[in-house]
C-alpha positions as CSV (number, residue, x, y, z in Angstrom):
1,X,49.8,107.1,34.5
2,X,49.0,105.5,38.0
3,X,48.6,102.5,36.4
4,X,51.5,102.2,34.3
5,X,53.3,103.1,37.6
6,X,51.7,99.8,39.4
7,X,51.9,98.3,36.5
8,X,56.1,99.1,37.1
9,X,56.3,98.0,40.7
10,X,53.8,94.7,39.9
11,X,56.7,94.0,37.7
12,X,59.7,94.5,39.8
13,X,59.2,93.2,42.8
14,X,57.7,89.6,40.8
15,X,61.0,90.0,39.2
16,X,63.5,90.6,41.6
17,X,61.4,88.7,44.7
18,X,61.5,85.9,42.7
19,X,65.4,85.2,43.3
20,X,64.9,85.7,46.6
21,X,61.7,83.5,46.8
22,X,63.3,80.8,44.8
23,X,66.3,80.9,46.9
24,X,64.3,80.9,50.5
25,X,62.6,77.6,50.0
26,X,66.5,76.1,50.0
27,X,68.3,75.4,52.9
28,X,71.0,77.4,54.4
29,X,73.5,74.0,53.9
30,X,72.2,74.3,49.8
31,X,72.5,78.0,49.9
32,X,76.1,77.5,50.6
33,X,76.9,74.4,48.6
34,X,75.4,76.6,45.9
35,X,78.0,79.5,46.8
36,X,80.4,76.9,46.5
37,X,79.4,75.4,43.1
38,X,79.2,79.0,41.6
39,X,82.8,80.0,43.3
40,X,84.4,76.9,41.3
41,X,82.8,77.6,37.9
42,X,83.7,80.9,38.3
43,X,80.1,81.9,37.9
44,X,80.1,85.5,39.3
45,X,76.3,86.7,38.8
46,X,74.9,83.3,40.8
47,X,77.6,84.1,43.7
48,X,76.9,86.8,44.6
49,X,73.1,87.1,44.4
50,X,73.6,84.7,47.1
51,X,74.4,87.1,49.6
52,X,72.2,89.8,51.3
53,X,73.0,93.4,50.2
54,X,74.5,94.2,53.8
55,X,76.2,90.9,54.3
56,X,79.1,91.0,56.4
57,X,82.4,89.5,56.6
58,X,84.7,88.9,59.5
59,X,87.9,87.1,60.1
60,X,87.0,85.3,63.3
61,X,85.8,86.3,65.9
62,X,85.1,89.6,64.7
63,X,87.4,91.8,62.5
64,X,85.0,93.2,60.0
65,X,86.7,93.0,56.6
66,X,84.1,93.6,54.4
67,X,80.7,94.7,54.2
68,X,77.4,94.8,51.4
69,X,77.7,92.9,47.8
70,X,79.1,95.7,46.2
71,X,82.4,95.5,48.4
72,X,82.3,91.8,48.3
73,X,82.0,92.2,44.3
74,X,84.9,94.5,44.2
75,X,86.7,91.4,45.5
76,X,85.5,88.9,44.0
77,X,85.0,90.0,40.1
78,X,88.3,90.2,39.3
79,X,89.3,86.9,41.0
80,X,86.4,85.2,38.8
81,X,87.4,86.8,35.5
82,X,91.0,85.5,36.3
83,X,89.6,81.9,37.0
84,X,92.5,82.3,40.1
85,X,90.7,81.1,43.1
86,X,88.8,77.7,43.8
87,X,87.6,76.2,47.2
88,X,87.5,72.7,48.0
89,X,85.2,71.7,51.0
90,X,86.9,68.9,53.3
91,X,84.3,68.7,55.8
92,X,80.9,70.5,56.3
93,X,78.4,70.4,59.1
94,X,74.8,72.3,59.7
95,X,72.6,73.7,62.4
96,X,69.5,75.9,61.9
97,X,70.5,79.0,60.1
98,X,74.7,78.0,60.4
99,X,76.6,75.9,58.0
100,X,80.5,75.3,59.1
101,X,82.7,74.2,56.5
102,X,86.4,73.4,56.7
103,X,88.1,74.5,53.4
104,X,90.8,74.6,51.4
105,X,90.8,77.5,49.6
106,X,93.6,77.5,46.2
107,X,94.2,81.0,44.9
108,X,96.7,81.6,42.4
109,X,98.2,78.0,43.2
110,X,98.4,78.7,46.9
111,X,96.3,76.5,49.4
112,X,95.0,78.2,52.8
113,X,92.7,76.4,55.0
114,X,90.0,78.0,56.3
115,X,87.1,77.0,58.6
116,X,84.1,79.3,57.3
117,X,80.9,80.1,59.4
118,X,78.2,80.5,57.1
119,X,74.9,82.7,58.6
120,X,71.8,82.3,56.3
121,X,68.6,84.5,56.7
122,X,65.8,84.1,54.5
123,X,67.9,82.1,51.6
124,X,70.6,85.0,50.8
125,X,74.1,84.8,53.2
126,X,73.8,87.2,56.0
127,X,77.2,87.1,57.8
128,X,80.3,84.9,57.4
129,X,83.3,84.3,59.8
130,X,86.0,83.1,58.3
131,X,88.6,81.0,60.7
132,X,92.6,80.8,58.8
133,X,95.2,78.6,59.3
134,X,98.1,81.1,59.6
């Protein structure tokens, strides 16, 4: 039975580390182009396993909106399965860990431009500030 249970945990953490992994040996600029990709093609799964379990979301400089995938996926889901929202990125610029990107971000046929503070930790997206036109 012990071995059957490492057997079990060999298993699991080769299987889910491996996103992780796979993801940590990108940069934090291609973890985010990646975001983006995924947020156009409406690709839910690959979005949000992009983001560490705690992430946390502020409108700048720091009004906490949202915090952990599952609150981000409560968001987000529905907006994917209505193929409502896109982002187009206008301008982007790294530095370590931070990628800044001006956006435009269309939702439902409505443009708002956004600049967006990315934080990326070991390949998922940790935090991220996001600046609106009003």
């Amino acid at each position: 039975m012990k071995r059957i249970s490492t057997l079990i945990i060999l298993f699991l953490s080769i299987t889910f580390g491996f996103s992780q992994e796979k993801n940590s040996k990108l940069t934090p600029l291609e973890i985010v182009n990646k975001r983006m990709a995924s947020y156009n093609s409406h690709d839910f799964q690959e979005f949000i396993k992009l983001y560490a379990d705690d992430v946390e979301i502020y409108t700048y400089p720091n009004q906490l909106l949202a915090t952990g995938t599952d609150n981000l996926a409560s968001i987000f889901e529905p907006k994917f399965a209505a193929k409502s929202i896109k982002v187009e990125i206008v301008s982007q610029m790294n530095n370590g860990n931070y990628v800044i990107n001006h956006e435009i971000v269309t939702e439902e046929g409505k443009d708002t431009k956004y600049v967006s503070i990315y934080e990326v930790i070991n390949g998922l997206i940790k935090t991220v500030k996001f600046v609106r036109d009003k």
